[in-house]
C-alpha positions as CSV (number, residue, x, y, z in Angstrom):
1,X,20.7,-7.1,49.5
2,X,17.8,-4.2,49.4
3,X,15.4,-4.7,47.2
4,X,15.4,-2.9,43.6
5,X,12.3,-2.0,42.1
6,X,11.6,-2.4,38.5
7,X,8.5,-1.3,36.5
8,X,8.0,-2.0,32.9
9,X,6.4,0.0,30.5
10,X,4.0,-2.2,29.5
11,X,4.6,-0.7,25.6
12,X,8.1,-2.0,25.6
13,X,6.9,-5.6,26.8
14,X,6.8,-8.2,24.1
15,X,3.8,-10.3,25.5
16,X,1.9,-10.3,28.9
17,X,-0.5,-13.1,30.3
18,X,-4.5,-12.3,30.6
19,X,-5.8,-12.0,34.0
20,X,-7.3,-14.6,35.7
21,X,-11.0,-15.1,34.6
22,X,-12.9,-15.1,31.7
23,X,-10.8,-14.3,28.8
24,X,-11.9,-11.2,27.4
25,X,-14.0,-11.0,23.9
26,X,-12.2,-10.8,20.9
27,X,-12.8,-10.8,16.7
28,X,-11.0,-12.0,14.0
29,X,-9.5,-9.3,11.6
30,X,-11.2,-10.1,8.0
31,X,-9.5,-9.2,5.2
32,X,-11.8,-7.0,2.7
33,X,-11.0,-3.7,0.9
34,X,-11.2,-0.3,1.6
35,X,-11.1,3.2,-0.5
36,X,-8.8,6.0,1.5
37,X,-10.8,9.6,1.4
38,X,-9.2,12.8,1.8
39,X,-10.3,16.7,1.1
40,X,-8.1,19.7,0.5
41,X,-8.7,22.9,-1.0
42,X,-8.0,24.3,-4.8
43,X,-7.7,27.2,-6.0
44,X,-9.6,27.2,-9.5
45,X,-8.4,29.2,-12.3
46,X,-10.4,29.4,-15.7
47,X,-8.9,29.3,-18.9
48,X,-5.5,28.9,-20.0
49,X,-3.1,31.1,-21.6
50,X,0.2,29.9,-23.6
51,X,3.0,31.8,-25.2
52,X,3.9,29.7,-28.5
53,X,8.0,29.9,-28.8
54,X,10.7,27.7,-30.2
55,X,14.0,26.6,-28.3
56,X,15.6,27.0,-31.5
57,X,16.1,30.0,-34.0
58,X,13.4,30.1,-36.8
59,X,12.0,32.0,-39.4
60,X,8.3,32.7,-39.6
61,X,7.3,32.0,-43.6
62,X,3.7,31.9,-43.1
63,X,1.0,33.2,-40.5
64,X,-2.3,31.6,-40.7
65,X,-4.7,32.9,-38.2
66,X,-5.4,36.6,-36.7
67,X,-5.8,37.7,-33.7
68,X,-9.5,36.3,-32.1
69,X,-9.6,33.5,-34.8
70,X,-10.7,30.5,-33.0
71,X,-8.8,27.1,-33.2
72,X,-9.0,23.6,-32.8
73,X,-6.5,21.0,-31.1
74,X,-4.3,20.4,-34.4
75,X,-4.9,23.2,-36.6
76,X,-1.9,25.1,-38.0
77,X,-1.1,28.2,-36.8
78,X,2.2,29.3,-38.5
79,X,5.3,27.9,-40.8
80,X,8.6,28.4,-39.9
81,X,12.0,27.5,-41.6
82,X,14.1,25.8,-38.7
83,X,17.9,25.1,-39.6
84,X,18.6,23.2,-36.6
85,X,15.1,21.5,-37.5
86,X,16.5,20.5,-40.9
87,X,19.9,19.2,-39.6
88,X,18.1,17.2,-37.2
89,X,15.8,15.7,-39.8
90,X,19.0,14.8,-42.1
91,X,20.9,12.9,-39.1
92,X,18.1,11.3,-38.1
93,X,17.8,10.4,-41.8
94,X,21.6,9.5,-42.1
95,X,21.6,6.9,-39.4
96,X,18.5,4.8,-40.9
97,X,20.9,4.5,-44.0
98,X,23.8,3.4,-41.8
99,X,21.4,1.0,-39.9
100,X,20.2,-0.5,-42.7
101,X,23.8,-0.8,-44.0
102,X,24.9,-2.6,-40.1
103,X,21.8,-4.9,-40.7
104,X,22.7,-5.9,-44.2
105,X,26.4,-6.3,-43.2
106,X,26.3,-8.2,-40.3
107,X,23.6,-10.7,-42.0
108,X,26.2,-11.2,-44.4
109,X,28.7,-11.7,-41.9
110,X,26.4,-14.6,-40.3
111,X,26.6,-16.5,-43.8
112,X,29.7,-16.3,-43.9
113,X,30.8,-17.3,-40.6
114,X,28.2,-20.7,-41.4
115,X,30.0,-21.4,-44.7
116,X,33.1,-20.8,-42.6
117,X,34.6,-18.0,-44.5
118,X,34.8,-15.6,-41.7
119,X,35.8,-16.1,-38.1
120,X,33.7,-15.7,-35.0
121,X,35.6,-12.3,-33.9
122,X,34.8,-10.8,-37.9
123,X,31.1,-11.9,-37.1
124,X,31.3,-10.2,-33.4
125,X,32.8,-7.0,-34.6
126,X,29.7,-6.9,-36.9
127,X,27.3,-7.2,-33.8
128,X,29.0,-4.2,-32.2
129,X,29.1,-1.9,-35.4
130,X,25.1,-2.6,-35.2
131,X,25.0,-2.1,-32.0
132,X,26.8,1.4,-32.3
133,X,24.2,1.9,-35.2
134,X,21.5,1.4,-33.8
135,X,22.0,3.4,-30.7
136,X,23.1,6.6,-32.8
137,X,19.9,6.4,-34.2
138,X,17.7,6.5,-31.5
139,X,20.0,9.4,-30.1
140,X,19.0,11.3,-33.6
141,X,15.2,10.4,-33.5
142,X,15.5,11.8,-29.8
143,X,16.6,15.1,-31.1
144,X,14.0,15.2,-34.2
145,X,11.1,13.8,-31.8
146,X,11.9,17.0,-29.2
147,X,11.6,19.3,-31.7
148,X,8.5,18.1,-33.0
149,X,7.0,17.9,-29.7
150,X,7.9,21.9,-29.5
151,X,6.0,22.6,-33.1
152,X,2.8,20.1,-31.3
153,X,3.3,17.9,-34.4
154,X,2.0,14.0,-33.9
155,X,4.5,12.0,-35.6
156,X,6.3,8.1,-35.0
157,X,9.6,7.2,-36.4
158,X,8.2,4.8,-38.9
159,X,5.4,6.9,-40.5
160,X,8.2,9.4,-40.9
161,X,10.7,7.2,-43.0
162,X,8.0,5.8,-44.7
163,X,7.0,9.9,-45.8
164,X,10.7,10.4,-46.5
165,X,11.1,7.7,-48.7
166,X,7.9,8.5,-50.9
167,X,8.2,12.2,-51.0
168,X,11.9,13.0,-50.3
169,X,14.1,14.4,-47.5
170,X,13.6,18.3,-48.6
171,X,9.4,18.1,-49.2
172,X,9.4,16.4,-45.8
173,X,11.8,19.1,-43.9
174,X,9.2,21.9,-45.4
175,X,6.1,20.4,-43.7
176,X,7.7,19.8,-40.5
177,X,8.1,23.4,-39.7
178,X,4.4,24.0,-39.6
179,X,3.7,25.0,-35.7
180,X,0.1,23.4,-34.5
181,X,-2.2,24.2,-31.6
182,X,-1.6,22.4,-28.7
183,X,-5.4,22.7,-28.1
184,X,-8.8,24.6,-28.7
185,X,-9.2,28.0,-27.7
186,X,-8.9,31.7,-29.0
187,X,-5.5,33.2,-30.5
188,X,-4.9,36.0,-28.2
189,X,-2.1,37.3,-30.0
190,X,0.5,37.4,-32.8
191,X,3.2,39.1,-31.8
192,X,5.5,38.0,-34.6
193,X,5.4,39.0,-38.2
194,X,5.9,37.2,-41.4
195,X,9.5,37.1,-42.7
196,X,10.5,38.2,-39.2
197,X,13.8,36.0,-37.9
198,X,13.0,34.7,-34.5
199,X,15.5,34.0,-31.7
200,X,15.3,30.8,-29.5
201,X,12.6,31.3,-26.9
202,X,11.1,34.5,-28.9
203,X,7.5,34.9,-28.9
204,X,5.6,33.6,-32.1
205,X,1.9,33.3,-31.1
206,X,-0.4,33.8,-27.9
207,X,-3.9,31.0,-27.7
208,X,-6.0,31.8,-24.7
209,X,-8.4,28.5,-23.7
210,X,-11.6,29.3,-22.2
211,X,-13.4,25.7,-22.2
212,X,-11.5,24.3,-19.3
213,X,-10.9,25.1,-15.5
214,X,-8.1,24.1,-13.7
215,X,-8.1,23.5,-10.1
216,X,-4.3,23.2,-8.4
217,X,-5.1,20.9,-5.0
218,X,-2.9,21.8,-2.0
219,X,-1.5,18.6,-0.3
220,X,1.1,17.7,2.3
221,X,4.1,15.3,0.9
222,X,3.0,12.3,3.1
223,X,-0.6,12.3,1.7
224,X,0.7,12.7,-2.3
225,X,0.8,8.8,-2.3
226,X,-3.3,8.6,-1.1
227,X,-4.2,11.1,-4.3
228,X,-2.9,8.7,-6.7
229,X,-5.6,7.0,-8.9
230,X,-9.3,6.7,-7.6
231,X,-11.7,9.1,-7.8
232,X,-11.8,13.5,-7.7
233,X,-14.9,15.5,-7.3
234,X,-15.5,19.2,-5.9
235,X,-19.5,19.2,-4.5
236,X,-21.0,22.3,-6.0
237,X,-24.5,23.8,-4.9
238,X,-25.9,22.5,-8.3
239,X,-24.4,19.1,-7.6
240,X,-20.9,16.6,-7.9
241,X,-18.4,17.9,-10.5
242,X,-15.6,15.2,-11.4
243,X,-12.3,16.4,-11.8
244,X,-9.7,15.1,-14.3
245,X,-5.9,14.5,-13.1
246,X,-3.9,16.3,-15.5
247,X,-0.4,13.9,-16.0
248,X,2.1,16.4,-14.7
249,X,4.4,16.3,-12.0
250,X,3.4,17.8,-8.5
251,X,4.7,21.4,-8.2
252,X,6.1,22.7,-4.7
253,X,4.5,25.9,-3.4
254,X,6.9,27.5,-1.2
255,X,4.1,29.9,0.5
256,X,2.1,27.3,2.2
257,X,4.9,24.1,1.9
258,X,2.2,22.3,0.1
259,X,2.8,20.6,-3.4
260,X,0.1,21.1,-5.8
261,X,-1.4,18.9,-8.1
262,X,-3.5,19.7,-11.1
263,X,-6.9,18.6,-12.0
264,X,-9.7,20.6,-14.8
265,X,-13.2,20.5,-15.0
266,X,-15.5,21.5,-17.7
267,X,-15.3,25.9,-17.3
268,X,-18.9,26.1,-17.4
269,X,-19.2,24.2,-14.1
270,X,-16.2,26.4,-12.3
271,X,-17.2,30.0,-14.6
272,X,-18.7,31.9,-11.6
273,X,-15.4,30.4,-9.1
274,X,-12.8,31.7,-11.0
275,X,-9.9,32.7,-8.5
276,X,-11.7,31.2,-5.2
277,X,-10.2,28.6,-3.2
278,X,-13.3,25.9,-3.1
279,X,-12.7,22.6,-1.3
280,X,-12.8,19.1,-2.9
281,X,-12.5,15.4,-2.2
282,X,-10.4,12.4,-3.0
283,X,-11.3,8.7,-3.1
284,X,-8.6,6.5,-3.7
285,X,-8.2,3.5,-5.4
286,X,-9.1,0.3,-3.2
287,X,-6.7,-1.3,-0.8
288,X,-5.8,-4.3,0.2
289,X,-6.8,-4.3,3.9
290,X,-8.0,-6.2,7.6
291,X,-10.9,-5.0,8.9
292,X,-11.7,-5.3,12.9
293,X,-14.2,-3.7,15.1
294,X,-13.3,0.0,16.1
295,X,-13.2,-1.6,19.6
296,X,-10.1,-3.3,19.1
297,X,-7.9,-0.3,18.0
298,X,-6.6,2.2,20.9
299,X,-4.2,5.0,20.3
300,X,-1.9,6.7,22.5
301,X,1.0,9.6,21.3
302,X,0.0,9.3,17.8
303,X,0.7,5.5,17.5
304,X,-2.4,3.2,17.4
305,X,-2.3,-0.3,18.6
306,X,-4.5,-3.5,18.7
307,X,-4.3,-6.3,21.4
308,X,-3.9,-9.4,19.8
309,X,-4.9,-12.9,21.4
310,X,-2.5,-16.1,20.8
311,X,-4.3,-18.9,23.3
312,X,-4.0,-17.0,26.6
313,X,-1.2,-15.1,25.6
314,X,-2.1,-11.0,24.8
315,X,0.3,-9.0,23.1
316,X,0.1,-5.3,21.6
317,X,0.5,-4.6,18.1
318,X,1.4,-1.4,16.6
319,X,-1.1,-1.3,13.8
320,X,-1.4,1.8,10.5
321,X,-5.2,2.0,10.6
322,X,-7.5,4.0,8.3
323,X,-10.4,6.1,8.9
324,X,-13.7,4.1,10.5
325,X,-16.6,3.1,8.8
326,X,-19.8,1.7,10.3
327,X,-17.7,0.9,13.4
328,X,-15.1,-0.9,11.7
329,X,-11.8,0.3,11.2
330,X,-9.4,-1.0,8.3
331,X,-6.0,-2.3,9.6
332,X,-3.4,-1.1,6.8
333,X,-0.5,-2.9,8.5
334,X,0.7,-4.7,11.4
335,X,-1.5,-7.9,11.3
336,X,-2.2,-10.8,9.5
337,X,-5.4,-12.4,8.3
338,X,-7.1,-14.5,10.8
339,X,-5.4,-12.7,13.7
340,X,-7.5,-12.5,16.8
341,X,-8.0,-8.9,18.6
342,X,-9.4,-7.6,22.1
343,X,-12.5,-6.1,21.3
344,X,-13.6,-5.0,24.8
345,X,-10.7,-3.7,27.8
346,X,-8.5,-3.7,25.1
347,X,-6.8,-0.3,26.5
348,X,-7.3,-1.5,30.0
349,X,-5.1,-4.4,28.8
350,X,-2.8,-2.4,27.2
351,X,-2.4,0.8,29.4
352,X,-2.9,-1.7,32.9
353,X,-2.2,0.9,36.3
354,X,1.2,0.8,36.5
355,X,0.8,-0.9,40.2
356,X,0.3,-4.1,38.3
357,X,3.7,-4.0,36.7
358,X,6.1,-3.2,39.6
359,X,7.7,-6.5,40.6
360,X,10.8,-6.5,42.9
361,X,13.8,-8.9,43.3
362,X,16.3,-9.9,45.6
């Protein structure tokens, strides 16, 4: 029988034995943290504009600010009269009574059933109709909460029932419809007029902010994870400017494929930048990570690997590494704490001439 020749790819083989000699240097990976850094350009914008509307018919009973008045967060802006405002104030109202009424109920059913004047199914039939009760009224604070979150009024359910009890339903309804800035800046415009009825998603007022800059940071999908928490600055000339992370989602740019996050700055720092594209830097929050000697890690078609030692026994690890510092690199994944790594011929050992792995058989 001829001979058949066989080589091996020394990446598909599990474990190899070191050469006779000396064994060759190694370290042990130390665990230790590590803070991910990463840079991307923004493109700043100064100043905010928002169009005030309501998702829901209204009419405007009161204006309180002109055109160029400045505001704070908070203040009122206009009063409106909101049917579907009202209705949802008086469900929402309707269902605390029925709670209560479930609570009181099935507390009576409890004695009851103890002085054994009731059976167990009366008593479970109460559980459910407090059950049902209670979920119809977080369904109807829901609906009230999303409307005051559209007027930018700060309320909770209990402060509200509290009101509603001391001052009434009606008193309470009329206060709710007063529309709020949803933060400081300048009222650009008022294109509604008092008495006028306005349709769902009609224009009431226009605020203009001129205290903040926004910066929206371009980065790929895969690096989204590395920008959360930790640290955002944007080196100026004058010095480091830290950015805030707005808590919005990441929007998808289509033109470049890049999602974009937001961050603002203080405007007077970003005044003169208004529209440029200006580059800053992330650094994340600390991770959990081994750190060996830059020595150890070799990389070939985009993968990076380390040769670890077990006795006299060498095998290659595909390792996720991050970027080196001070000749160190930190080992994300692939090994484990006191594991032992080639520090010197580690890509000789890994990437041997392929002479050394041709064996033949019979």
């Amino acid at each position: 029988m001829k001979p058949r020749l066989l080589v091996t790819l020394v990446l598909l083989c599990p474990v190899w034995m070191a050469q006779a000699g000396a064994p060759p240097p190694s370290a042990q990976a130390q665990a230790g943290t590590w803070r991910p850094t990463a840079q991307a350009f923004a493109r700043v914008s100064v100043g905010r504009e928002a169009v005030l509307s309501l998702p829901f018919a209204a009419q405007v009973i009161a204006l309180h600010v002109q055109p160029g008045a400045q505001v704070a967060a908070g203040d009122e802006l206009a009063r409106v009269d909101a049917p579907l405002l009202r209705q949802h104030l008086a469900t929402w109202e309707q269902s605390l009574r029925e709670l209560a009424l479930a609570r009181k109920r099935l507390s009576a059913l409890n004695q009851a059933e103890r002085d054994q004047a009731v059976t167990r199914r009366e008593r479970l039939t109460g559980e459910q109709q407090l059950s049902r009760s209670e979920g119809q009224s977080r369904l109807a604070w829901d609906a009230l909460a999303a409307d005051l979150d559209y007027l930018h009024t700060q309320a909770d359910a209990a402060s509200l029932a509290r009101r509603i009890d001391k001052q009434g339903l009606q008193v309470v309804a009329q206060s709710l419809g007063d529309l709020r800035a949803p933060f400081a800046g300048v009222v650009a415009g008022r294109p509604a007029v008092l008495g006028q009825q306005l349709a769902a998603g009609e224009p009431l007022l226009e605020i203009e902010s001129l205290d903040q800059a926004y910066l929206d940071v371009g980065v790929a999908q895969a690096e989204l994870p590395r920008w959360r928490g930790g640290e955002t600055r944007w080196r100026s000339p004058a010095g480091s400017v830290a950015l805030t992370a707005l808590q919005s989602a990441p929007r998808y740019d289509a033109a470049s494929g890049l999602w974009l996050l937001r961050f603002q700055a203080s405007a007077a720092a970003l005044a003169s930048r208004d529209g440029a594209w200006v580059r800053v830097e992330h650094l994340g929050a600390p991770e959990a990570v081994l750190w060996v000697p830059a020595s150890a890690v070799v990389a070939r078609n985009g993968k990076t690997w380390c040769v670890r030692q077990r006795g006299e026994r060498f095998e290659p690890v595909e390792v996720g590494v991050g970027t080196r510092q001070h000749g160190r690199i930190p080992v994300i994944s692939g090994l484990r704490a006191g594991d032992r790594v080639v520090t010197e011929g580690a890509y000789e050992l890994l990437y041997r001439d392929i002479k050394d792995l041709i064996r033949f058989e019979d």
